[in-house]
C-alpha positions in Angstrom: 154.8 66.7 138.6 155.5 63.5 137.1 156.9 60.4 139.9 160.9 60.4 138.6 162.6 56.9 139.5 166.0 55.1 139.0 165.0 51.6 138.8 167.2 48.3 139.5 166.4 44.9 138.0 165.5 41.4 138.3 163.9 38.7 136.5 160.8 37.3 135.9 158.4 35.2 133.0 155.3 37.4 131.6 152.0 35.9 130.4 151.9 35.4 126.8 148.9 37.5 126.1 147.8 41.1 127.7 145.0 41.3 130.4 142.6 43.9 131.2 143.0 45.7 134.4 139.8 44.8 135.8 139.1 43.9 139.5 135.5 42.7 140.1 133.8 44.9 138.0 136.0 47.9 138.4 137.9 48.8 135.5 140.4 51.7 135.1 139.7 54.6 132.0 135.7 53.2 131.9 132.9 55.1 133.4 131.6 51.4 135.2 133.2 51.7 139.1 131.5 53.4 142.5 129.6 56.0 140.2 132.5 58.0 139.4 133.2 59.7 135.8 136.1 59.6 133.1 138.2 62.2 133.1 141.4 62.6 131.1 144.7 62.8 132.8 146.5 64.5 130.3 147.2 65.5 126.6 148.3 62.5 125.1 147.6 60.5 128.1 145.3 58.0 129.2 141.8 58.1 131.2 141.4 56.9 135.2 138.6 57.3 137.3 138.7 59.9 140.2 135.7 59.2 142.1 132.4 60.4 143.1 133.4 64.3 143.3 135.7 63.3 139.9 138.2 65.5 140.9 140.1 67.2 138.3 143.6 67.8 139.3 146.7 65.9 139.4 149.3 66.1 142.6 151.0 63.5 143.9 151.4 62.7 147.7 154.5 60.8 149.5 155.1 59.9 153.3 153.4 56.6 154.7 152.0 58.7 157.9 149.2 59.9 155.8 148.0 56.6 155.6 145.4 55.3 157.9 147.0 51.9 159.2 144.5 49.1 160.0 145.1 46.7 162.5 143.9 43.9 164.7 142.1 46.4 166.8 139.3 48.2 165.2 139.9 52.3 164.9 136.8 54.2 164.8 137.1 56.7 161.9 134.8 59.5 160.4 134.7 59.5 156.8 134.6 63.8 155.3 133.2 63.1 151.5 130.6 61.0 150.3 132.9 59.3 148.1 136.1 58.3 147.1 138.1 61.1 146.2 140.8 58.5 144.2 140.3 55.4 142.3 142.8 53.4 140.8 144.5 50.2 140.1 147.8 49.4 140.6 150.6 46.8 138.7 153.1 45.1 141.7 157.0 45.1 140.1 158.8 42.6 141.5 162.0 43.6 139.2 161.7 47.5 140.7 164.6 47.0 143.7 165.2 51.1 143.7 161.9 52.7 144.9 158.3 52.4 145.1 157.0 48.6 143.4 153.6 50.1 143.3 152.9 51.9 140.0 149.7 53.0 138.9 148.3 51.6 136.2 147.3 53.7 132.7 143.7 51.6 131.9 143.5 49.3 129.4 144.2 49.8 126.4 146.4 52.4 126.8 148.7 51.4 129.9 151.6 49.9 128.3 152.3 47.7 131.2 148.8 46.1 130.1 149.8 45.9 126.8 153.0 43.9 127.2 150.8 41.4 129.5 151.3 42.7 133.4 147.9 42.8 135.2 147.3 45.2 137.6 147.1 43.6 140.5 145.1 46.0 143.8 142.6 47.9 143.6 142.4 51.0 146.0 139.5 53.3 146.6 140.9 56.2 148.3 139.0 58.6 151.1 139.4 61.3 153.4 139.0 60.4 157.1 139.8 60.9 160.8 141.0 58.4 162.6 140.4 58.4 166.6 142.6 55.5 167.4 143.5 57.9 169.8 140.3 59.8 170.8 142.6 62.7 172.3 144.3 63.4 169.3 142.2 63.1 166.2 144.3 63.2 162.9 143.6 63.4 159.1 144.3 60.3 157.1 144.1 59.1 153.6 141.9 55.2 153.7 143.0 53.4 150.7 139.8 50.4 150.8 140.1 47.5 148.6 137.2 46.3 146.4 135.5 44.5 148.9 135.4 47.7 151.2 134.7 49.6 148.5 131.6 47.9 147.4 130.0 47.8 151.1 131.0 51.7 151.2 129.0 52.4 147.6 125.9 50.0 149.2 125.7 52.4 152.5 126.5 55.6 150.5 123.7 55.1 147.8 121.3 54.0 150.6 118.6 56.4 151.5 118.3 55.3 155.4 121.7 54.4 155.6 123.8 57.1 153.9 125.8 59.6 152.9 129.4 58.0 154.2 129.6 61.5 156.1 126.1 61.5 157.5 126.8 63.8 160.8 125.7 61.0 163.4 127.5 58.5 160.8 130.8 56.9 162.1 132.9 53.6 161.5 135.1 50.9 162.4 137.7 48.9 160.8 139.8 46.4 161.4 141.4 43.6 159.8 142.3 39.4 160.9 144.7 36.9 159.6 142.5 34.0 158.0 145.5 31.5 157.0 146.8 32.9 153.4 144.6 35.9 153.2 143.7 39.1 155.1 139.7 39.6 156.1 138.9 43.4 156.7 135.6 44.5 158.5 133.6 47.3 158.6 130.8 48.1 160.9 128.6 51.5 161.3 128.5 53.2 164.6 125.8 55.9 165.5 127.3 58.8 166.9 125.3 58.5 170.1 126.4 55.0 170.7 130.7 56.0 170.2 131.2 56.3 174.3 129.4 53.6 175.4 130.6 51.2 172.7 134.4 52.2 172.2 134.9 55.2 174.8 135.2 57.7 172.2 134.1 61.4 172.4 132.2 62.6 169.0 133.8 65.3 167.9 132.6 68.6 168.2 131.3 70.8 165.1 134.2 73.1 165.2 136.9 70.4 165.0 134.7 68.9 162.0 134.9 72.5 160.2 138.9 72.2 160.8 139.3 68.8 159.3 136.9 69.8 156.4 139.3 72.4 155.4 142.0 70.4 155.8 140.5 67.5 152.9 142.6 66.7 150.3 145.9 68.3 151.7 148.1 65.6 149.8 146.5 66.4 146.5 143.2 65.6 144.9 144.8 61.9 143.3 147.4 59.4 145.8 149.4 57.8 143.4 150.6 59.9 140.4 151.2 58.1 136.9 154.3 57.5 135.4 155.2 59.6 132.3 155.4 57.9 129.2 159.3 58.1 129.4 159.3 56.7 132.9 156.9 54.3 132.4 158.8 52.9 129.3 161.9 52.1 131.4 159.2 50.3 134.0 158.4 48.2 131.2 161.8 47.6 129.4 162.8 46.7 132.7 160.3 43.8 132.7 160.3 42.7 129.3 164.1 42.1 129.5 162.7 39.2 132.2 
């Protein structure tokens, strides 16, 4: 089902002339990005990328528990697919004061927020992992990397010594620092027999592994849904009145 919003408003200047939503090579509704295909979203619709597996269906997902939260700290987390199972970029509405800000961009040249000149602004890679920021009590959580992320996943997950992301010995850590105006994330590979002696963390067992795998993709195969054309027209009255 189609995201259904009531928005509020405020005011802003847009750039003369429409931008692509492209983010370092990435680039919505084209088959360039982590070696993922096109695939349409809908009759009438536009085209986004899903992905290595390309998955197929639409479902939306809600709740920000689902989400793995990075910190200061690094979290060891096991990634389940060898690939993102979402890809998308995203336009930031300032004017939106009822609901989400986030909405997810169409792909040039169809996304009408595109065409009326609002650049989409983040880029989010999307993957099924467990975090063990508390080694006791491993949960299921959607990662949503940024391009930088991204593009160090894609170079250890098309790696023959390296990869796949969910190699069995094959675990991570992230964490993010301040630096001034920005946010630095890092992202180191741990070998499964070095977990206890490094961070004091158990690997898991084979059993718990074959839970979580059944458990993938339990908030629907894409994280942000689209707008529908009608809801995406009042996104974009709402700005060109601005």
């Amino acid at each position: 089902m189609p995201e259904s919003r009531t928005y509020g408003r405020r005011r802003r200047q847009l750039p003369a002339t429409a931008s692509k939503t492209e983010q370092a090579g990435f680039e919505v509704g084209k088959r360039e990005a982590i070696s993922g295909r096109v695939v349409a979203t809908g009759a009438g619709g536009p085209t986004q990328m899903a992905g290595w597996d390309a998955m197929d269906k639409t479902a939306s997902a809600s709740g920000s528990d689902m989400y793995l939260k990075v910190t200061e700290e690094a979290t060891v987390i096991k990634i389940l697919g060898d690939g993102p199972f979402d890809v998308y970029n995203s336009h930031w509405i300032e004017e939106i004061e009822d609901g989400s800000k986030s909405v997810r961009c169409w792909g040039t040249p169809d996304c009408p927020l595109c065409v009326v000149g609002d650049k989409a602004k983040r880029f989010s890679a999307c993957f099924d992992v467990i975090s063990l920021e508390d080694p006791d009590t491993p949960v299921m959580k959607i990662w949503e990397a940024g391009i930088k992320i991204a593009r160090q996943l894609k170079d250890i997950a098309t790696d023959g010594k390296r990869g796949p992301l969910n190699r069995g010995d094959l675990y991570f850590t992230i964490k993010k620092e301040q630096k001034k105006k920005s946010v630095e994330y890092t992202l180191e590979r741990v070998k499964e027999r070095d977990l206890y002696e490094e961070y004091d963390v158990e690997p898991l067992t084979d059993e718990a592994l074959e839970t979580f795998l059944a458990e993938a993709h339990q908030w629907g195969d894409v994280v942000k849904e689209k707008l529908d054309e009608d809801a995406m027209q009042e996104v974009v009255d709402l700005v060109m009145e601005g």
